[in-house]
Rosetta silent file (secondary structure, phi, psi, omega in degrees, C-alpha in Angstrom):
SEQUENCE: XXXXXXXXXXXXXXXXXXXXXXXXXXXXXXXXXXXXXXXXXXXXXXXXXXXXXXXXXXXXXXXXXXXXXXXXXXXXXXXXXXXXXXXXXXXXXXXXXXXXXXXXXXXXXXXXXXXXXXXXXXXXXXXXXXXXXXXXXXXXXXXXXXXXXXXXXXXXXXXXXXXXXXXXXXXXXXXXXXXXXXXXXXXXXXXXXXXXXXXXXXXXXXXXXXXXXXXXXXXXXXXXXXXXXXXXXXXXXXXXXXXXXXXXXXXXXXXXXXXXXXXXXX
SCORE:     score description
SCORE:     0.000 S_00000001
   1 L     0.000  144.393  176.912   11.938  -21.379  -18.702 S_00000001
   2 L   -67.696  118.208 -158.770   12.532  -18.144  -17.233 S_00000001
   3 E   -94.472  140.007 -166.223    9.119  -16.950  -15.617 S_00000001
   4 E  -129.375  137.534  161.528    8.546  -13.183  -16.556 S_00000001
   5 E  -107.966  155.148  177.825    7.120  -10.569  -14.067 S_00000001
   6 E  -161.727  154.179 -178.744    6.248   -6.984  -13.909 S_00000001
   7 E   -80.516  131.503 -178.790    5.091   -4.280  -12.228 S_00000001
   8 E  -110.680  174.019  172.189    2.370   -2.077  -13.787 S_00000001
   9 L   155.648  177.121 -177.876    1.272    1.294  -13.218 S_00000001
  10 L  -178.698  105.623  -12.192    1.234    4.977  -14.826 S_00000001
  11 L  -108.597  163.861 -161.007    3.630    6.125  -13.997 S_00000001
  12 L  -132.449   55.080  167.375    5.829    3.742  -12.880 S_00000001
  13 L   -76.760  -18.104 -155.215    9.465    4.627  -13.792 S_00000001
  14 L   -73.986  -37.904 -165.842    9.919    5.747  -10.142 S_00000001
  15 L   -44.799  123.937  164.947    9.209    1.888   -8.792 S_00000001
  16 L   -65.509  -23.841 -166.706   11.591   -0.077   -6.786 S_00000001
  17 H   -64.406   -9.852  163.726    9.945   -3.291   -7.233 S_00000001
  18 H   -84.935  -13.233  174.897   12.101   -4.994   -9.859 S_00000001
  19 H   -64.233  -30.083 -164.590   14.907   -3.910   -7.886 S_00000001
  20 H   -94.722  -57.005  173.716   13.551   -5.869   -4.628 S_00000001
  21 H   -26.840  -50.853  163.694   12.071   -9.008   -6.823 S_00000001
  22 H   -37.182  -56.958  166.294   15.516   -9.219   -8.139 S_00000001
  23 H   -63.957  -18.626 -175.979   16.818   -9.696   -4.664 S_00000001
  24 H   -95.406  -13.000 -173.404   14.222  -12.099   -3.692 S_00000001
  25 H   -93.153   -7.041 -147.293   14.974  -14.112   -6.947 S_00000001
  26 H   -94.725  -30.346  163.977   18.909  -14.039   -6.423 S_00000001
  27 H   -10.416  -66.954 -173.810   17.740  -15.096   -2.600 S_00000001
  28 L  -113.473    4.582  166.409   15.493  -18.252   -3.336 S_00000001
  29 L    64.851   31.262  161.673   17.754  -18.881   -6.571 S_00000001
  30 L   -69.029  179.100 -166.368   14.796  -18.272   -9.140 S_00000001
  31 L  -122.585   99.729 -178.128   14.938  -18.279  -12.354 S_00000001
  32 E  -154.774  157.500  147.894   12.508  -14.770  -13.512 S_00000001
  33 E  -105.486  137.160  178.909   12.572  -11.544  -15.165 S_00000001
  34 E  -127.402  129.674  161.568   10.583   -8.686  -13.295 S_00000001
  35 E   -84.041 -173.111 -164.454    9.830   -5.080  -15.408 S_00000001
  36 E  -148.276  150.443  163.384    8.428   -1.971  -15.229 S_00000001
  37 L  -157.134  120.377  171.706    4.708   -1.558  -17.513 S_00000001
  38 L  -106.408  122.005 -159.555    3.626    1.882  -18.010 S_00000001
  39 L  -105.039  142.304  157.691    0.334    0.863  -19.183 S_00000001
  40 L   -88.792  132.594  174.805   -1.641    4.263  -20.613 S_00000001
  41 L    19.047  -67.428 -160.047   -4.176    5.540  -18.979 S_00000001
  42 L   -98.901  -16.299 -145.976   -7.492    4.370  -21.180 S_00000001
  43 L  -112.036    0.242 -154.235   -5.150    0.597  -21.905 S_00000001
  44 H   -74.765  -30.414 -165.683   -5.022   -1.124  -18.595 S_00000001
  45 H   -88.394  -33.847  161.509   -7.158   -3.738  -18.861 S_00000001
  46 H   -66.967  -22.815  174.998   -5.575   -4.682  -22.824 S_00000001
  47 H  -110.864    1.074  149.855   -2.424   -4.640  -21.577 S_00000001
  48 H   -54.456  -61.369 -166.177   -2.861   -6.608  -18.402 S_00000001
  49 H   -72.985  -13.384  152.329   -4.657   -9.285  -20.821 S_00000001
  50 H   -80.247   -5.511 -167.176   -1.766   -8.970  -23.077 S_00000001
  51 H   -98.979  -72.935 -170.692    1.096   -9.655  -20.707 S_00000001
  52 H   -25.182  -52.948  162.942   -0.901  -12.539  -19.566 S_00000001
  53 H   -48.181  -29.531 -149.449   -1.636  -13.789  -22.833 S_00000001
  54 H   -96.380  -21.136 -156.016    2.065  -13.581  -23.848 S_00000001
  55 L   104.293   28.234  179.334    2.981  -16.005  -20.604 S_00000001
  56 E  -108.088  158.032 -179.573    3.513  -13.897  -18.011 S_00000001
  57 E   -96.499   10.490 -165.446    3.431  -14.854  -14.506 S_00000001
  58 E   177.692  135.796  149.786    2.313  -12.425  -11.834 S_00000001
  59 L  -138.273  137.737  159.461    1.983   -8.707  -11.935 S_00000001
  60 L   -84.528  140.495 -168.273    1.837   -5.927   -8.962 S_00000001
  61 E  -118.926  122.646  179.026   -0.475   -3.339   -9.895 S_00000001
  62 L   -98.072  179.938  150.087    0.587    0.449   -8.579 S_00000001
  63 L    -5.092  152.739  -72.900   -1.086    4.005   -9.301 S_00000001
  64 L   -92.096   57.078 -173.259   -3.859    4.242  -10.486 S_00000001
  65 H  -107.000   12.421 -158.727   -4.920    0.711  -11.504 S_00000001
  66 H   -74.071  -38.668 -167.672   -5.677   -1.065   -8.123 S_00000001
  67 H   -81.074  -45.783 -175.919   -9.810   -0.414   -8.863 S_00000001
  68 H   -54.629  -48.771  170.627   -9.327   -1.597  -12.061 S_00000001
  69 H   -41.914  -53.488  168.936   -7.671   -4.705  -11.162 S_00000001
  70 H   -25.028  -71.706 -171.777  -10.470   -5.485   -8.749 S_00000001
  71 H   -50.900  -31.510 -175.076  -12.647   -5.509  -11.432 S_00000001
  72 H   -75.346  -44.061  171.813  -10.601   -7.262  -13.859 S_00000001
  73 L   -76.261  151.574 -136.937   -9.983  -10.309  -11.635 S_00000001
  74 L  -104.790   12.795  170.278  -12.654  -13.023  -12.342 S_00000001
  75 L  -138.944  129.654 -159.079  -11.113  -14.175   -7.951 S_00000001
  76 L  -118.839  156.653  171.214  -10.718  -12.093   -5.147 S_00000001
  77 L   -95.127 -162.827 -151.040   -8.851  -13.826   -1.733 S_00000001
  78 L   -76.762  -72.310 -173.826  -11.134  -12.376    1.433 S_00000001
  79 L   -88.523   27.238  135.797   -9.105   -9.014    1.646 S_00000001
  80 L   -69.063  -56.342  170.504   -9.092   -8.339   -1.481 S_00000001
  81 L   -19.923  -55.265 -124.269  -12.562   -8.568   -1.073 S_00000001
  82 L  -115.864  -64.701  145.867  -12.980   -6.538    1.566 S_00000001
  83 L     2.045  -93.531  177.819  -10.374   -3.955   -0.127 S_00000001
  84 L    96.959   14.028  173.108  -12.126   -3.717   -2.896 S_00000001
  85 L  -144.796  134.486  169.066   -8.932   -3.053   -4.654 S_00000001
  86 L   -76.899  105.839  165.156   -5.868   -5.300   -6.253 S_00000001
  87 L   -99.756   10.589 -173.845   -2.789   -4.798   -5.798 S_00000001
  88 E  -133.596  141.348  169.357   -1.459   -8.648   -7.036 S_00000001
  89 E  -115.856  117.709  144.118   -2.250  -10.544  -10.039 S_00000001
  90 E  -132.882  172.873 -161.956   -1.990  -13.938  -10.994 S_00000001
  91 E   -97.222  142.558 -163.191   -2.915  -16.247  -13.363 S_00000001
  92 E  -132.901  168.421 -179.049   -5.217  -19.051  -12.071 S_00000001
  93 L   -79.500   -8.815 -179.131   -6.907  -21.683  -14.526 S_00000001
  94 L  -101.796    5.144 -178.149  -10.341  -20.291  -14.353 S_00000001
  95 E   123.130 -174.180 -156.800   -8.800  -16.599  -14.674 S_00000001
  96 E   -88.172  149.561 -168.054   -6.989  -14.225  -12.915 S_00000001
  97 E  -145.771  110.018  176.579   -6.826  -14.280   -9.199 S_00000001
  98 E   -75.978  142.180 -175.068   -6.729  -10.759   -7.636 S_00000001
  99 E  -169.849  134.174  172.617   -4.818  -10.118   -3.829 S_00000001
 100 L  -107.112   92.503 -150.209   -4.098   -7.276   -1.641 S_00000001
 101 L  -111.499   45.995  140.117   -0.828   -7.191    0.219 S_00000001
 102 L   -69.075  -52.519 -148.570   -0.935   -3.697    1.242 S_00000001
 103 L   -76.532  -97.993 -163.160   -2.435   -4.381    4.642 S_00000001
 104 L   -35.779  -50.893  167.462    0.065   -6.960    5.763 S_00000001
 105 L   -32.349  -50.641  170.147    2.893   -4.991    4.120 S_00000001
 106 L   -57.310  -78.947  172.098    2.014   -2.083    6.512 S_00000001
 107 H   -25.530  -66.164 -153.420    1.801   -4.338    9.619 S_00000001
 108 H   -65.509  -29.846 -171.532    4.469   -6.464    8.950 S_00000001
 109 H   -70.091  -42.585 -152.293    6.664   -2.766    8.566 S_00000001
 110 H   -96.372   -6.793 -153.457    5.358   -0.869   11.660 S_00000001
 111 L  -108.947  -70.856  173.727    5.737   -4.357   13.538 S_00000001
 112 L   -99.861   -7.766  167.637    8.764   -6.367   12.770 S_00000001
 113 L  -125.844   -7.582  155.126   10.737   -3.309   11.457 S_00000001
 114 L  -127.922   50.830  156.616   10.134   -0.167   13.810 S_00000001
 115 L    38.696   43.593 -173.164    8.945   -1.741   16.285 S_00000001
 116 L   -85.871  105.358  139.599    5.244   -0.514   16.478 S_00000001
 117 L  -106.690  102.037 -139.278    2.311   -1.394   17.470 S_00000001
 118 L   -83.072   34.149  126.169   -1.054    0.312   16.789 S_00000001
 119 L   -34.051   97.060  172.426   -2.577   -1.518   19.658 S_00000001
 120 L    87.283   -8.640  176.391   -4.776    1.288   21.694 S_00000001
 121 L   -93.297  176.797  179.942   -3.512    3.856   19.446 S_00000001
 122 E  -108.221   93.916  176.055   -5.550    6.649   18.014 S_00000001
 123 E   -77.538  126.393 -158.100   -4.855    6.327   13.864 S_00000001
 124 E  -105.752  137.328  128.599   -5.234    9.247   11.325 S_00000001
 125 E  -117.869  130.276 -176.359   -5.230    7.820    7.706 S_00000001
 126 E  -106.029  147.198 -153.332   -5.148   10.311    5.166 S_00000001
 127 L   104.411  142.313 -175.126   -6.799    9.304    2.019 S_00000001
 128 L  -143.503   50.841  179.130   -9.480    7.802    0.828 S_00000001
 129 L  -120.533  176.784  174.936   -8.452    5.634   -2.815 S_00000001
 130 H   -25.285  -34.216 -177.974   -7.240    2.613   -3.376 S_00000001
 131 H   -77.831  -19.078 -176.310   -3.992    2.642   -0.628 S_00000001
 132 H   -95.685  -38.372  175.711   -6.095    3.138    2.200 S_00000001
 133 H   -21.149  -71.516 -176.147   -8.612    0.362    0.838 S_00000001
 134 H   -63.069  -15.955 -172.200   -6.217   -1.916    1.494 S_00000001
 135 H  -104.436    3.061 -168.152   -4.800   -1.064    4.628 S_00000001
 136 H   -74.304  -65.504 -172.541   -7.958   -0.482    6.952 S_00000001
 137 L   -35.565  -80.191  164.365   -9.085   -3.583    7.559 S_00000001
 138 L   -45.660  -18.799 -175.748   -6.029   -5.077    9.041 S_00000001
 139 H   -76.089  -60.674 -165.625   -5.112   -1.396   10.847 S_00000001
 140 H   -78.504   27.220   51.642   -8.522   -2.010   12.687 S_00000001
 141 H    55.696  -95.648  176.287   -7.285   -5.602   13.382 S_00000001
 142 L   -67.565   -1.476  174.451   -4.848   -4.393   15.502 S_00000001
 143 L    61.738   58.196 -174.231   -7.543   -3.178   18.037 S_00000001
 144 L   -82.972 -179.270  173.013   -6.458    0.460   17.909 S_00000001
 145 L   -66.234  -43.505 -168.073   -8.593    3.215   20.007 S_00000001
 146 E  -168.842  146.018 -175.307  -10.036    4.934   16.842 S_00000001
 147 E  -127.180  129.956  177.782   -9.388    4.957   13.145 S_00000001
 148 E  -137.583  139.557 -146.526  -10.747    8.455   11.412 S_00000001
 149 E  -121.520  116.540  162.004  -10.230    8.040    8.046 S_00000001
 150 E   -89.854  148.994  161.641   -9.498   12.213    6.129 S_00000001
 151 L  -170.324  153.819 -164.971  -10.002   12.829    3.118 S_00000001
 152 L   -61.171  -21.542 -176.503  -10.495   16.369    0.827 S_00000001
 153 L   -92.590   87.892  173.539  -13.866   14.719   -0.487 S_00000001
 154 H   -79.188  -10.209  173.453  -15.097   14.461    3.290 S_00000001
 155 H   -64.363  -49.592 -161.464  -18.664   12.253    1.543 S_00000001
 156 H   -52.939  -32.973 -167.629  -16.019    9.672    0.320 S_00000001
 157 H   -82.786  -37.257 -164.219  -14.190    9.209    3.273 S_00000001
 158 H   -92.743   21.695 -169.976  -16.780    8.755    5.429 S_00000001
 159 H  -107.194  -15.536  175.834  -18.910    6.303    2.723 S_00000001
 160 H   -78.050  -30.612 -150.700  -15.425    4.310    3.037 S_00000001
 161 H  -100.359  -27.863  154.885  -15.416    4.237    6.755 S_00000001
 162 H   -49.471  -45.480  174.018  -18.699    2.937    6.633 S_00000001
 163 L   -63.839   -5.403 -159.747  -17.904   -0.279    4.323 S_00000001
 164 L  -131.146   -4.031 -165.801  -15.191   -1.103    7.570 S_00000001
 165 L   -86.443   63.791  155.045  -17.260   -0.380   10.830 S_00000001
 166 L  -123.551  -29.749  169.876  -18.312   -3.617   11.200 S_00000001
 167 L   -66.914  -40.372  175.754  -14.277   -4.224   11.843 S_00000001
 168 L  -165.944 -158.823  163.001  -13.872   -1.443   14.654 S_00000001
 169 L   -72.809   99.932  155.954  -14.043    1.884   15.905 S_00000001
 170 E  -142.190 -177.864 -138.088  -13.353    4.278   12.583 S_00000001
 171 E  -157.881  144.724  174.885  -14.952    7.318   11.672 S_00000001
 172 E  -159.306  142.503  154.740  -13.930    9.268    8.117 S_00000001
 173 E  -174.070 -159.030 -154.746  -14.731   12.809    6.785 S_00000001
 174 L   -81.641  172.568 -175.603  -13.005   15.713    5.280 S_00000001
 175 L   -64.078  -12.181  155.327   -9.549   17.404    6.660 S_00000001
 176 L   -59.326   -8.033 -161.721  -11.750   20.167    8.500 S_00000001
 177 L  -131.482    4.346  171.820  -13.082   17.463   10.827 S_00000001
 178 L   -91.545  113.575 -153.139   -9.602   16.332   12.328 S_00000001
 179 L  -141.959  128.900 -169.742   -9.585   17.298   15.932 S_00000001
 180 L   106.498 -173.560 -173.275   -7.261   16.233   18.671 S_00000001
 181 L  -127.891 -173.322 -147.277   -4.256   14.669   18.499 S_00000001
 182 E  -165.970  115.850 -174.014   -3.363   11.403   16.868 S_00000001
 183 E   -81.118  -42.308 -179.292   -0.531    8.816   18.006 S_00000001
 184 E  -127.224  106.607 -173.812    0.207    7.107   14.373 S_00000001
 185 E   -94.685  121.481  156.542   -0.579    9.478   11.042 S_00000001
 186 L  -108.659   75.327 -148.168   -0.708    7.915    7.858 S_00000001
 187 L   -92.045  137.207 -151.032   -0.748    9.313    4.601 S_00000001
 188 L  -117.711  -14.681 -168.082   -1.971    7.123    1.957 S_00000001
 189 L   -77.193 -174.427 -162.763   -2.727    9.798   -0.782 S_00000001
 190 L   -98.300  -19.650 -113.678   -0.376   10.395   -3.949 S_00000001
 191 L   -84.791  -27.938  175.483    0.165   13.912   -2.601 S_00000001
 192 L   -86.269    1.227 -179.846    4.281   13.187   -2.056 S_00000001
 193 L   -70.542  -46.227 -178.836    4.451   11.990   -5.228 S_00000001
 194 L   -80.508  -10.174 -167.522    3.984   15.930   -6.221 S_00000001
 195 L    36.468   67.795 -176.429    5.168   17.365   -3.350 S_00000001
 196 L  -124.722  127.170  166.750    1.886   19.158   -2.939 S_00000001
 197 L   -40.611  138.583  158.593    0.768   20.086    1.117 S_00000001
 198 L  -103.406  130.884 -174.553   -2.034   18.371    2.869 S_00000001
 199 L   -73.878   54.084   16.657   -4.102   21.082    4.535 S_00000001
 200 L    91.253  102.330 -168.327   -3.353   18.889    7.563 S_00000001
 201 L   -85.277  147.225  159.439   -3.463   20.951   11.059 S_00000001
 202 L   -43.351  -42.772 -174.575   -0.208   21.109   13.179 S_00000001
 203 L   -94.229   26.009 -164.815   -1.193   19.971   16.268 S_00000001
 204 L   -76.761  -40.084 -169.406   -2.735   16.880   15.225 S_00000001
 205 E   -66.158  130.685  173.920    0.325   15.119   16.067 S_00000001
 206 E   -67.917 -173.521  169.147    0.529   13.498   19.450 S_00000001
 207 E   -86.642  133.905  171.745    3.824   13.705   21.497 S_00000001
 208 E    93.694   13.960  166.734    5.887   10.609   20.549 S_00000001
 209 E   -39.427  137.556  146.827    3.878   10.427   17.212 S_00000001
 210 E  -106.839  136.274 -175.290    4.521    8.471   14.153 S_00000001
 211 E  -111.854  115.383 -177.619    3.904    9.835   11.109 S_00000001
 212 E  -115.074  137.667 -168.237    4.369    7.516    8.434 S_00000001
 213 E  -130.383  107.507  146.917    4.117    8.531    4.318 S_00000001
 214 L     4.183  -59.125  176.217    3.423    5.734    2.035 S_00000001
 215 L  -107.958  128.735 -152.827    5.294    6.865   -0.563 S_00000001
 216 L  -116.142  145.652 -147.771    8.790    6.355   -0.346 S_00000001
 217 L   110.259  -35.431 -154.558   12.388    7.758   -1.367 S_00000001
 218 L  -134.092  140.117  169.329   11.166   11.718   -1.489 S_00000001
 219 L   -80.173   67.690 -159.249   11.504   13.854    1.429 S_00000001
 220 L   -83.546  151.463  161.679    7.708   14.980    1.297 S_00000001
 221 H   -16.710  -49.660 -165.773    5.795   18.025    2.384 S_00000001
 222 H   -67.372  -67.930  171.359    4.173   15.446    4.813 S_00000001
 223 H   -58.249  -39.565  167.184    7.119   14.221    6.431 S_00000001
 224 H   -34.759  -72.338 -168.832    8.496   17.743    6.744 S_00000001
 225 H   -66.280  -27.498  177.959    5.907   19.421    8.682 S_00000001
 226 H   -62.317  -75.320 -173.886    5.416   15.848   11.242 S_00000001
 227 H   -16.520  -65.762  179.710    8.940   16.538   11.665 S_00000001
 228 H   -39.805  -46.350 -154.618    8.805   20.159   12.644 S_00000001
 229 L   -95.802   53.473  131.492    5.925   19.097   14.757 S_00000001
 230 L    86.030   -4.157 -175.649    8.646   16.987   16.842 S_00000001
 231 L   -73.240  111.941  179.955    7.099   13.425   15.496 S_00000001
 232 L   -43.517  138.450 -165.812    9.312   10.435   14.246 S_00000001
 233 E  -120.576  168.665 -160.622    8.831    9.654   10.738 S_00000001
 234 E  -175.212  131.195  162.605    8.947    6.743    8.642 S_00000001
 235 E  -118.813  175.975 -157.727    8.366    6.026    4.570 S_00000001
 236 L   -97.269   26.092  153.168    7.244    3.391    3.004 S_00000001
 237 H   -34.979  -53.295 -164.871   10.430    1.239    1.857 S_00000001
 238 H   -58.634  -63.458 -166.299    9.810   -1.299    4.575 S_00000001
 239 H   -26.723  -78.041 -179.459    6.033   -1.465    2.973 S_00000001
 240 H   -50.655  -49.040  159.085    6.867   -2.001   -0.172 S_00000001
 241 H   -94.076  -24.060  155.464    8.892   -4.813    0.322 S_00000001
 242 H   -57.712   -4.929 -173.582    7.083   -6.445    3.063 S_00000001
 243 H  -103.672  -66.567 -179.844    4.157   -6.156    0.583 S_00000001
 244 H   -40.650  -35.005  177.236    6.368   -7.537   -2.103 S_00000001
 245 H   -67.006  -78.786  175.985    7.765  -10.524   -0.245 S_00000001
 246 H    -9.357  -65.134 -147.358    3.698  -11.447   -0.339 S_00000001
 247 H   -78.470  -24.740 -177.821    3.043  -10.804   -3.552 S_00000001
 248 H   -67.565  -71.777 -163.064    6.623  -13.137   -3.603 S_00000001
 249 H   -56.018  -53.823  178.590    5.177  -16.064   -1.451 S_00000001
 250 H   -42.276  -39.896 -137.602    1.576  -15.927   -3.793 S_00000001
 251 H  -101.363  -59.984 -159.688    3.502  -16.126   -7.086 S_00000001
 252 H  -119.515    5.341  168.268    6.208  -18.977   -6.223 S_00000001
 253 L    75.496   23.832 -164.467    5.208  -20.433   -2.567 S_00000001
 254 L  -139.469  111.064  166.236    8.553  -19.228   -0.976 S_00000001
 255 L   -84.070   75.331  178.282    8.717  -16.289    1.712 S_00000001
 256 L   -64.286 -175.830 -152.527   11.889  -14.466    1.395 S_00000001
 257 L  -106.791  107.430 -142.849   13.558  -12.566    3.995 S_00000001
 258 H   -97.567  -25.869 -172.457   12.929   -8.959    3.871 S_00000001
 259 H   -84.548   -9.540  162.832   15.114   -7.644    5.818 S_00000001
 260 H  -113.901   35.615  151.185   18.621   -7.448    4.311 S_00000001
 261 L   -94.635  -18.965 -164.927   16.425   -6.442    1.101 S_00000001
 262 L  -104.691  -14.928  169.150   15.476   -3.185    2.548 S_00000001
 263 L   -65.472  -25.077 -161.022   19.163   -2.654    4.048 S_00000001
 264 L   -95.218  -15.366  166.198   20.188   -3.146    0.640 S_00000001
 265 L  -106.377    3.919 -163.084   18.231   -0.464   -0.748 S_00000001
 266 L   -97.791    0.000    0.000   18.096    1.919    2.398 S_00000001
């Protein structure tokens, strides 16, 4: 039988991901359907427990359900754990088994597809929800020089930065407290979805910076101004399917090959 997947989220017409599952099924020669579920608001957790119920196998969970998922799954892997947010679902016989394949997705992007490595660098991540949750752990990992975590809510950021110092050097408060310059800036916040300005100082960027914006597709405020301010830019296309090939490999035990999926959508 044809195994049926889907992405949730709200909202999530914008999402690429049945387009790259698709390629990963025509790939490995599965046999699946993958969706779109714009789940409302106040519903997430009934309509997670209804796709399940119905047979379904696996869903990635986008904006803004990642906390919920956490909560919802009765199994976390380690970084999920550590996360404290889901962005993978599956069904396990004792319940739902929650996983967070932002953090490798990122690596996997900056690493095997621009040729990056945040070894020794000094990392800006802006945000402080679910998208950064996932990616800290694994950034700091990577042994960088310093991780300072922004965010407009400068308590939040740094009560976040706290849960991770046991991992490395990071640091977190509000966008008033970013001082110095910064070899790889990462904005994790929704903010390009709206194409609404991060109050974000100019010079933060070092020379030879990368500024990389999460959300991918849209020419954002964010990527403008690194641009002006001479840095090489980068969205999150790679992510998202390097996250997705995971979320791929959890669901059916097969890693497909990411790289003439993201040619194929570039």
């Amino acid at each position: 039988m044809t195994e049926r997947y889907a992405v949730i989220g709200n909202p999530v017409g914008h999402s690429r991901s049945p387009e790259i599952h698709r390629a990963f099924a025509l790939q490995t020669r599965a046999d699946l359907e993958y969706t779109r579920i714009e789940a409302p608001l106040d519903a997430f957790v009934a309509t997670t427990e209804g796709f399940f119920a119905a047979g379904g196998a696996g869903l990635s969970v986008t904006i803004p359900f990642k906390a919920e998922a956490f909560k919802l799954a009765k199994q976390l892997t380690a970084r999920a754990q550590r996360a404290g947010a889901v962005n993978t679902l599956a069904p396990r016989p004792d319940g739902l088994l929650g996983d967070n394949t932002d953090g490798i997705g990122l690596l996997r992007d900056l690493g095997e597809n621009l040729g990056y490595t945040a070894e020794g660098r000094r990392i800006l991540l802006l945000g402080a929800g679910g998208a950064s949750r996932g990616v800290i752990e694994p950034l700091l990992g990577s042994q960088p020089q310093k991780l300072f975590i922004a965010n407009r809510n400068g308590d939040r950021a740094a009560e976040l930065a706290r849960h991770f110092v046991d991992f490395g050097p990071v640091d977190g408060g509000g966008f008033e407290e970013i001082e110095g310059e910064w070899d790889l800036i990462i904005n994790a916040t929704s903010a390009g979805l709206s194409d609404s300005e991060l109050p974000l100082p100019f010079e933060c960027f070092a020379q030879d910076a990368l500024a990389y914006e999460m959300v991918y597709g849209r020419d954002t405020p964010f990527l403008a101004l690194a641009r002006n301010a001479g840095a090489r830019t980068a969205d999150g296309l790679g992510m998202l399917v390097e996250q997705a090939a995971e979320q791929f490999y959890l669901w059916r035990g097969v890693r497909p090959q990411t790289a003439p999926v993201i040619q194929l959508l570039r």
